[in-house]
Structure formats: structure tokens, C-alpha cells
ROSE-4610 file (N, C-alpha, C; in Angstrom, 1 decimal, always signed):
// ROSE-4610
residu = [X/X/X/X/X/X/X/X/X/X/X/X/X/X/X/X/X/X/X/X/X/X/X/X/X/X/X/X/X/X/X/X/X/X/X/X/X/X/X/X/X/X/X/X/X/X/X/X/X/X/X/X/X/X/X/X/X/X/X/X/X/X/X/X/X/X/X/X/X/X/X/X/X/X/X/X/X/X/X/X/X/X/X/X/X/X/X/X/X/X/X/X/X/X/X/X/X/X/X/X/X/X/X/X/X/X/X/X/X/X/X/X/X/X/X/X/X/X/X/X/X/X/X/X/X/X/X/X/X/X/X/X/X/X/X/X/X/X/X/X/X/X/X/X/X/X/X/X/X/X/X/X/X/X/X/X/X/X/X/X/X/X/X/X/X/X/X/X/X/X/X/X/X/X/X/X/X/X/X/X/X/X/X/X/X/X/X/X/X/X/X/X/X/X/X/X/X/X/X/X/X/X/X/X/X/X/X/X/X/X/X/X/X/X/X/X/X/X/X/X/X/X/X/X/X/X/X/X/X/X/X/X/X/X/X/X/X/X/X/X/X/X/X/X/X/X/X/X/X/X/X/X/X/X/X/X/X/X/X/X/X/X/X/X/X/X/X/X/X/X/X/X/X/X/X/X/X/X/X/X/X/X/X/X/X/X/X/X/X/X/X/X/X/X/X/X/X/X/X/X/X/X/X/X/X/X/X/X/X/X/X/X/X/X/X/X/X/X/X/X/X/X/X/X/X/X/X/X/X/X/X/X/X/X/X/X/X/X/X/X/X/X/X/X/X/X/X/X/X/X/X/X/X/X/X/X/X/X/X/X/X/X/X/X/X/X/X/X/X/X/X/X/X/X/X/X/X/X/X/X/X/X/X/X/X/X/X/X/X/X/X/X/X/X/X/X/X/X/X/X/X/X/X/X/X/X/X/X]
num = [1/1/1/2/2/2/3/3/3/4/4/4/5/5/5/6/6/6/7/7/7/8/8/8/9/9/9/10/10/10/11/11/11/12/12/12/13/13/13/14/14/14/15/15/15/16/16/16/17/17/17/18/18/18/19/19/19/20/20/20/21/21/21/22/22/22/23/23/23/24/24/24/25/25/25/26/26/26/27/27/27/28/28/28/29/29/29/30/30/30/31/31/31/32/32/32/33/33/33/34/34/34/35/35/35/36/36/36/37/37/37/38/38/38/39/39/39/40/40/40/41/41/41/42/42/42/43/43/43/44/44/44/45/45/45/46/46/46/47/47/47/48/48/48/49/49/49/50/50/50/51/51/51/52/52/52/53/53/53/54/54/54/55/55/55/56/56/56/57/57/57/58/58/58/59/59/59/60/60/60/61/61/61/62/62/62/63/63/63/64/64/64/65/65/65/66/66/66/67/67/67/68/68/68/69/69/69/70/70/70/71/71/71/72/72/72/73/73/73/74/74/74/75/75/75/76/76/76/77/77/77/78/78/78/79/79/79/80/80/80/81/81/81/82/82/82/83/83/83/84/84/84/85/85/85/86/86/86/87/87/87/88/88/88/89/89/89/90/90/90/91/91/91/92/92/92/93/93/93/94/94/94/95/95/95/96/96/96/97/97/97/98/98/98/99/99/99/100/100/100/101/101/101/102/102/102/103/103/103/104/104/104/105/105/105/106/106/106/107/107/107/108/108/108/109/109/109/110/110/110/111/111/111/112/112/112/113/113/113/114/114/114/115/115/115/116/116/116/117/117/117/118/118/118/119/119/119/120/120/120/121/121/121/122/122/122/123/123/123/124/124/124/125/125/125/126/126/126/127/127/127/128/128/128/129/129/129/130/130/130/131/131/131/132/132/132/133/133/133/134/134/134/135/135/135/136/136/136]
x = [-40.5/-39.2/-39.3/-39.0/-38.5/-37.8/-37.6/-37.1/-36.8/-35.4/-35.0/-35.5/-36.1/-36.2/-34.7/-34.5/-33.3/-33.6/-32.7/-32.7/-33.1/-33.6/-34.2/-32.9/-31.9/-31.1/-30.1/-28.9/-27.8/-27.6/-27.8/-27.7/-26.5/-25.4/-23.8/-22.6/-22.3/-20.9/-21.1/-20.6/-20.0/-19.3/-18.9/-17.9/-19.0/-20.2/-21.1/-21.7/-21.4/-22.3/-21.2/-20.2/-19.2/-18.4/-18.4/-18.3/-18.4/-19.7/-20.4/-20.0/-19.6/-18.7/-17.3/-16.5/-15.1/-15.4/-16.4/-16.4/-16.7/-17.5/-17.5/-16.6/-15.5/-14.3/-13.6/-13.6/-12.6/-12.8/-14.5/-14.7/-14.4/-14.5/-14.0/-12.8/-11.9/-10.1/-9.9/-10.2/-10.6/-10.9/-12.0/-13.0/-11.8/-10.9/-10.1/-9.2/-8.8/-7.4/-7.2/-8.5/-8.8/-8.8/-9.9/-10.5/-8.9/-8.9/-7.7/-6.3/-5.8/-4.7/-3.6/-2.3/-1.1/-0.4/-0.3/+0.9/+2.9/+3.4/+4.7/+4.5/+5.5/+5.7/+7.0/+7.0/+8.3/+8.9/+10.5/+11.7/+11.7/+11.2/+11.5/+10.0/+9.6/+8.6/+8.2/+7.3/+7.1/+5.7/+5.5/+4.3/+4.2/+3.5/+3.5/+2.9/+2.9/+2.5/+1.2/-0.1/-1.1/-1.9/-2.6/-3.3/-4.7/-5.2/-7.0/-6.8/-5.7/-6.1/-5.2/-5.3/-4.4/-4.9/-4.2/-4.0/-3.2/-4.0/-3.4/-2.4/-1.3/-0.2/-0.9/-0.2/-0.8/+0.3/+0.1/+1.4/+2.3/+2.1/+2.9/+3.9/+3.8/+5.0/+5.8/+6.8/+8.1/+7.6/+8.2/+8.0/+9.2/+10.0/+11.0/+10.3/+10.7/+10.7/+11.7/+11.5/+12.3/+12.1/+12.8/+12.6/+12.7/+12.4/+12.6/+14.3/+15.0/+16.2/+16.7/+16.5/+17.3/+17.3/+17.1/+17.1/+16.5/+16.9/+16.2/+16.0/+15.0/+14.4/+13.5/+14.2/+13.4/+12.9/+11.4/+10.7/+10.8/+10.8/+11.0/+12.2/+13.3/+14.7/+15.5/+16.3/+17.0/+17.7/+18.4/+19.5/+20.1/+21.3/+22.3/+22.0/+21.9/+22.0/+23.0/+23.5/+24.8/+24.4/+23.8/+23.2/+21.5/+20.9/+19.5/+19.8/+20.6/+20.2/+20.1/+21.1/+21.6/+20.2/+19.6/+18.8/+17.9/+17.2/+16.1/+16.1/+17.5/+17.3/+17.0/+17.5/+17.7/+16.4/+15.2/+14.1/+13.0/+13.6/+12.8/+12.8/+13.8/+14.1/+13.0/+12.5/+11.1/+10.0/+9.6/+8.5/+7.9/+6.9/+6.6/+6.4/+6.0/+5.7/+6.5/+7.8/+8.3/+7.6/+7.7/+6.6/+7.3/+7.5/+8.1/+7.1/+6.7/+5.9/+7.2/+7.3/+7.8/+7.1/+7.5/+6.8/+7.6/+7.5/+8.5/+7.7/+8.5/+7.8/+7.6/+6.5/+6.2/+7.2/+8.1/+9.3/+10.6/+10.7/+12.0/+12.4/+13.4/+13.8/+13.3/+13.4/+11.7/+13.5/+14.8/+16.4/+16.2/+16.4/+16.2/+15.5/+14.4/+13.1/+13.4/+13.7/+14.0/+15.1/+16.3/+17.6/+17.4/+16.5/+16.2/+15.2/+14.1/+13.4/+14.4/+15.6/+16.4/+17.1/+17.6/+18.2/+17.5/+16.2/+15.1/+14.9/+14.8/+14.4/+15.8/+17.4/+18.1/+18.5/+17.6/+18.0/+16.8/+16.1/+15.0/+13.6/+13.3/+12.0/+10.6/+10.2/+9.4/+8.6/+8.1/+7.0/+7.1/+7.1/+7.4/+6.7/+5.6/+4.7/+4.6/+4.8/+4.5/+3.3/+3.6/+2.2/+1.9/+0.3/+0.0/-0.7/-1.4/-2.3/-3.2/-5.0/-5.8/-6.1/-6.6/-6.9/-8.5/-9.1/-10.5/-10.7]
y = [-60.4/-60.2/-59.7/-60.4/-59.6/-59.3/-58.1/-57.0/-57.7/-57.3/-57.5/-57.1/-56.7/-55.7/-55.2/-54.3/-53.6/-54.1/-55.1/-55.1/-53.8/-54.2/-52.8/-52.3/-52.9/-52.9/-51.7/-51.7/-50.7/-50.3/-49.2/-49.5/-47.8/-48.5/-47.2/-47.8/-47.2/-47.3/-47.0/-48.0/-47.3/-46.2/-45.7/-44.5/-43.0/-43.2/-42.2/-41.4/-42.5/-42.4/-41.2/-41.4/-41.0/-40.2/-39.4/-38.3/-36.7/-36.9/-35.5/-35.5/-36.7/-36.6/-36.1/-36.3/-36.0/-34.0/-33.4/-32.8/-31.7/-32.1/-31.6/-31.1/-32.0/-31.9/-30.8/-31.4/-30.5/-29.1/-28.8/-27.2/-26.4/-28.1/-27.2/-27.2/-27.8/-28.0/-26.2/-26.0/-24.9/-23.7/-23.6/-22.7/-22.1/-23.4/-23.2/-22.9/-22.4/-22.4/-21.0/-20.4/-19.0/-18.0/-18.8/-17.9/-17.8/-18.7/-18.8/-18.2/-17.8/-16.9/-17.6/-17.6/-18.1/-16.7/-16.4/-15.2/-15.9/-15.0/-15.3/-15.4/-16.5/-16.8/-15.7/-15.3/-14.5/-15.5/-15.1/-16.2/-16.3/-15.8/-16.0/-15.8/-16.8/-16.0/-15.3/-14.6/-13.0/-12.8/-13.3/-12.6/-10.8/-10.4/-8.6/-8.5/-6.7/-7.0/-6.3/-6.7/-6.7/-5.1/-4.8/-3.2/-3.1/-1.8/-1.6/-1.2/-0.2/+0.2/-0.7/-2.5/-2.8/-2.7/-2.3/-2.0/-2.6/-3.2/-4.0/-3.2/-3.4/-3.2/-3.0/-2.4/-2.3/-3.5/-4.1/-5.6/-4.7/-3.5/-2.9/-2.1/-1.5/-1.6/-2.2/-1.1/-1.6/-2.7/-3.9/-4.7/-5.1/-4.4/-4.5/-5.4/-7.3/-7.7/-7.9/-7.5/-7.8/-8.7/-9.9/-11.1/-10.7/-11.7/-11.4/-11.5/-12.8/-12.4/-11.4/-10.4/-8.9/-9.6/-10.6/-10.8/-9.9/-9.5/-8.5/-9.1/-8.8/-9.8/-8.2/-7.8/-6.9/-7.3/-7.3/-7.7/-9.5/-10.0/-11.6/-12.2/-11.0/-11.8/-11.6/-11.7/-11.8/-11.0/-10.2/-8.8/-8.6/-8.6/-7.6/-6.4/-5.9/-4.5/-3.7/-4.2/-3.4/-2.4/-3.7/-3.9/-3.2/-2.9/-2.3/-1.5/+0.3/+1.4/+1.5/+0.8/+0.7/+0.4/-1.3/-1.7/-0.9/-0.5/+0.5/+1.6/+2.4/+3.4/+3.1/+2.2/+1.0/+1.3/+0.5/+0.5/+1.0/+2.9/+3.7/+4.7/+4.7/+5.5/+5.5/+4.3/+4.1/+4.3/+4.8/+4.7/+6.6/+6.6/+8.0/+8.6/+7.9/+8.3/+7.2/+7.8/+6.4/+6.3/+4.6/+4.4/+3.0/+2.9/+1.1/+1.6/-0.4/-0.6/-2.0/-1.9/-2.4/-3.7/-4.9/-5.7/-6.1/-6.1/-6.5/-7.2/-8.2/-9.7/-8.6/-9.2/-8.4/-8.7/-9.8/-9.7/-9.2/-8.8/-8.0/-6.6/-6.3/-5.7/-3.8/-3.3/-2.0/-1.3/-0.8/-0.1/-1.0/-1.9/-2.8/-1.9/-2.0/-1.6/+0.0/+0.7/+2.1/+2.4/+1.7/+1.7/+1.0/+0.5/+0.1/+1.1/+1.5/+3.3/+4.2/+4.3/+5.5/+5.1/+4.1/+3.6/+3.9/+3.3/+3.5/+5.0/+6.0/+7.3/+8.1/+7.6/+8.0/+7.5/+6.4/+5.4/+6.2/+7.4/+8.5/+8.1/+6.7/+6.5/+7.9/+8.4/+9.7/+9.4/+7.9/+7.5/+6.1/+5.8/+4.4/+4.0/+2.9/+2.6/+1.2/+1.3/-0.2/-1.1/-2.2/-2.9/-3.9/-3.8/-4.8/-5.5/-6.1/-7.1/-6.3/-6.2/-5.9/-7.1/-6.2/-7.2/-7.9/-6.8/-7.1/-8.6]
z = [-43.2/-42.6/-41.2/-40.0/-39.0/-38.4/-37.9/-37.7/-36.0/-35.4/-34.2/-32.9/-32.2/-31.2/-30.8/-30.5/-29.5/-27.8/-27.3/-25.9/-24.9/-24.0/-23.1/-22.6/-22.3/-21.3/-21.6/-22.5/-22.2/-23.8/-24.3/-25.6/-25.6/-27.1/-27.1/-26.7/-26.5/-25.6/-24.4/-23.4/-21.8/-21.5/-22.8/-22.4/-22.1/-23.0/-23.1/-21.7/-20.8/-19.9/-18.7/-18.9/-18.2/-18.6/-20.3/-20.2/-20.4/-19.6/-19.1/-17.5/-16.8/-15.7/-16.0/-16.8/-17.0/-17.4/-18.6/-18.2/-17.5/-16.7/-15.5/-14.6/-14.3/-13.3/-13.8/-15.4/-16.1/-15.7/-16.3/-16.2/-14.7/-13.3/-12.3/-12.1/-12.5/-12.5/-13.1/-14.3/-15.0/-13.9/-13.6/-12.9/-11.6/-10.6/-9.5/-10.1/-11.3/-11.6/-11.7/-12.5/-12.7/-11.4/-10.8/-9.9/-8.7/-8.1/-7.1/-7.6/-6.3/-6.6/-5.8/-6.7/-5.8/-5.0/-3.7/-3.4/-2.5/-3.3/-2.5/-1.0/-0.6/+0.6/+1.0/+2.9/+3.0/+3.2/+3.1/+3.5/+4.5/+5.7/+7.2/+7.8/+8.8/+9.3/+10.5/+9.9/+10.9/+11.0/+12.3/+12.8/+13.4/+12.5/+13.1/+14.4/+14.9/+15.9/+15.5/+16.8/+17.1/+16.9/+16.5/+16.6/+16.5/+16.9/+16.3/+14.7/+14.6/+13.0/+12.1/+12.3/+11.5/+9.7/+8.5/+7.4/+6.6/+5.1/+4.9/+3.6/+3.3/+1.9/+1.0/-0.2/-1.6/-1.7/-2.9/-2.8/-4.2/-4.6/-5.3/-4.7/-3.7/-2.5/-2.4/-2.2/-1.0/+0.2/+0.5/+1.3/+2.1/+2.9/+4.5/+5.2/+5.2/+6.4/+7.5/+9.0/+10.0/+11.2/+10.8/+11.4/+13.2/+13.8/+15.2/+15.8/+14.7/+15.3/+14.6/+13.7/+12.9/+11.7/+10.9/+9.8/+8.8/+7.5/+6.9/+5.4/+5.0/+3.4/+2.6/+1.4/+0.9/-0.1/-0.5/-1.5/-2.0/-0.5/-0.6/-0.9/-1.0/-0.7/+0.1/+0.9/+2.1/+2.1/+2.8/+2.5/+4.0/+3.7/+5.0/+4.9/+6.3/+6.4/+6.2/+5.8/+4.8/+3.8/+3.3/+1.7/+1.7/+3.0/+2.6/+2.2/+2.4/+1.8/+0.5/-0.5/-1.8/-2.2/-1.8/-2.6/-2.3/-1.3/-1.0/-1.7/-2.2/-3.1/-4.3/-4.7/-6.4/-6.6/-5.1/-5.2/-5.8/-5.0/-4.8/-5.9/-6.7/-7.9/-8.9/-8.9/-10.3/-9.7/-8.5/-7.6/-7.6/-8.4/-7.8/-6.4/-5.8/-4.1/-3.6/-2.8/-2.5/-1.2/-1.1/+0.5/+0.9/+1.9/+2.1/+3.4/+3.5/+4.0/+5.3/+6.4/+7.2/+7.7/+7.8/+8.6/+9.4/+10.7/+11.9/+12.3/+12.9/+14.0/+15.0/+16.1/+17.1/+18.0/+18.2/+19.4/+18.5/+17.4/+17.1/+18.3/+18.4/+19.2/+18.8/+19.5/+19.2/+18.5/+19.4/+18.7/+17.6/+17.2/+15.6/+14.8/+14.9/+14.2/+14.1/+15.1/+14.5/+13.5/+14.3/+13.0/+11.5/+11.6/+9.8/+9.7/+10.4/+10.0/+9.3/+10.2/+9.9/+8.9/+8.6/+7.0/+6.1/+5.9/+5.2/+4.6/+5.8/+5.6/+5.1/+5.1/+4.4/+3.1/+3.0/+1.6/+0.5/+1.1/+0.4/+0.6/+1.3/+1.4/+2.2/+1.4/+1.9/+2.8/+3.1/+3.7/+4.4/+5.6/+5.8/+6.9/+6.8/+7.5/+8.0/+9.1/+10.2/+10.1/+8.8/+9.5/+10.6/+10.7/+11.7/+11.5/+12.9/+12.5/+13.4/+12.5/+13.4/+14.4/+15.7/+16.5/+17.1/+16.0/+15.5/+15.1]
């Protein structure tokens, strides 16, 4: 009786060959999904101004942005200055050290930027700090 030989050529399925490539991708689709981080975008944008000691936020902070034309956005949502003291105290009530952290565009007007300071510091904020951008 004889027996066949087996062709030299392709022996399985086509599918075999292709997936330890599938996954592969997978485990890096996987791997970018973990490692990489999404952060909120602000509603308006604001470039801060320029410094040697610039310092970056805790992102558990109070976050005051002040647009260059006076727009004001607390914690990524938009707000009249009407309406900052209330929310900034709302804010500040669950906060053991209260601290707001300011980002002002560097052409916002310097009277702007103090009168939302002084709102801030009557809405109970104990600590209120201007960030920047190092210029390192």
C-alpha cells in the first residue's frame, strides 16, 4: 500500500498564518488604550503668560479660566461673572484647603485679572495662584 507524500508547499489553513498578526495589533490597540490618557479640553482658548517658575496644577483643583476677551469658564464650564462668587463658594465648601488655581491668557487685561482675584478671595478661596508657562 502507498502511502501519499504531503506536498512541500503550504500545508492548514491560510488563516493560521495570519493570526498571530491580528493578535498582535490587538495586544497593541490594548496596550494604547491603557497606557494613554484622555484630558478635558478648556472651552475657550488661553494661552497663559510666560515665567521662570512656571508650575504646573494639581488637576484636583479649582480651575478659573480668563479668556483674553474677559470670558470666564470654571472647571471647564463657562460662567458670568455674576455667577463666579456663588459657584466658587459651592466649590470651595468640600475642599479642605481651598486653593483656585487662575489661568489668564497673557493679553487679558492685568484690572480683569485682579477683579476676578478679589471675587475669588471673597467667594472664601484662602489661596489663589496664577499659572504660567515656564519659559525654560
Amino acid at each position: 500500500m502507498k502511502l501519499a507524500r504531503p506536498r512541500a508547499g503550504r500545508t492548514g489553513r491560510e488563516d493560521d498564518r495570519i493570526l498571530p498578526l491580528i493578535n498582535v495589533v490587538f495586544l497593541l490597540l490594548i496596550f494604547f488604550m491603557v497606557v494613554g490618557s484622555l484630558s478635558a479640553t478648556d472651552p475657550f482658548p488661553v494661552e497663559p503668560p510666560r515665567s521662570i517658575n512656571g508650575e504646573a496644577g494639581d488637576p484636583k483643583d479649582v480651575v478659573l479660566l480668563i479668556g483674553e476677551d474677559g470670558r470666564l469658564a470654571l472647571d471647564g464650564a463657562e460662567i458670568t461673572g455674576t455667577e463666579l462668587e456663588a459657584a466658587v463658594a459651592g466649590r470651595l465648601k468640600s475642599a479642605p484647603h481651598p486653593e483656585v488655581h487662575v489661568k489668564a491668557d497673557g493679553g487679558a487685561e492685568a484690572s480683569a485679572v485682579i477683579a476676578v482675584m478679589e471675587t475669588l478671595r471673597r467667594a472664601g478661596a484662602e489661596r489663589v495662584r496664577l499659572m504660567t508657562v515656564s519659559t525654560e
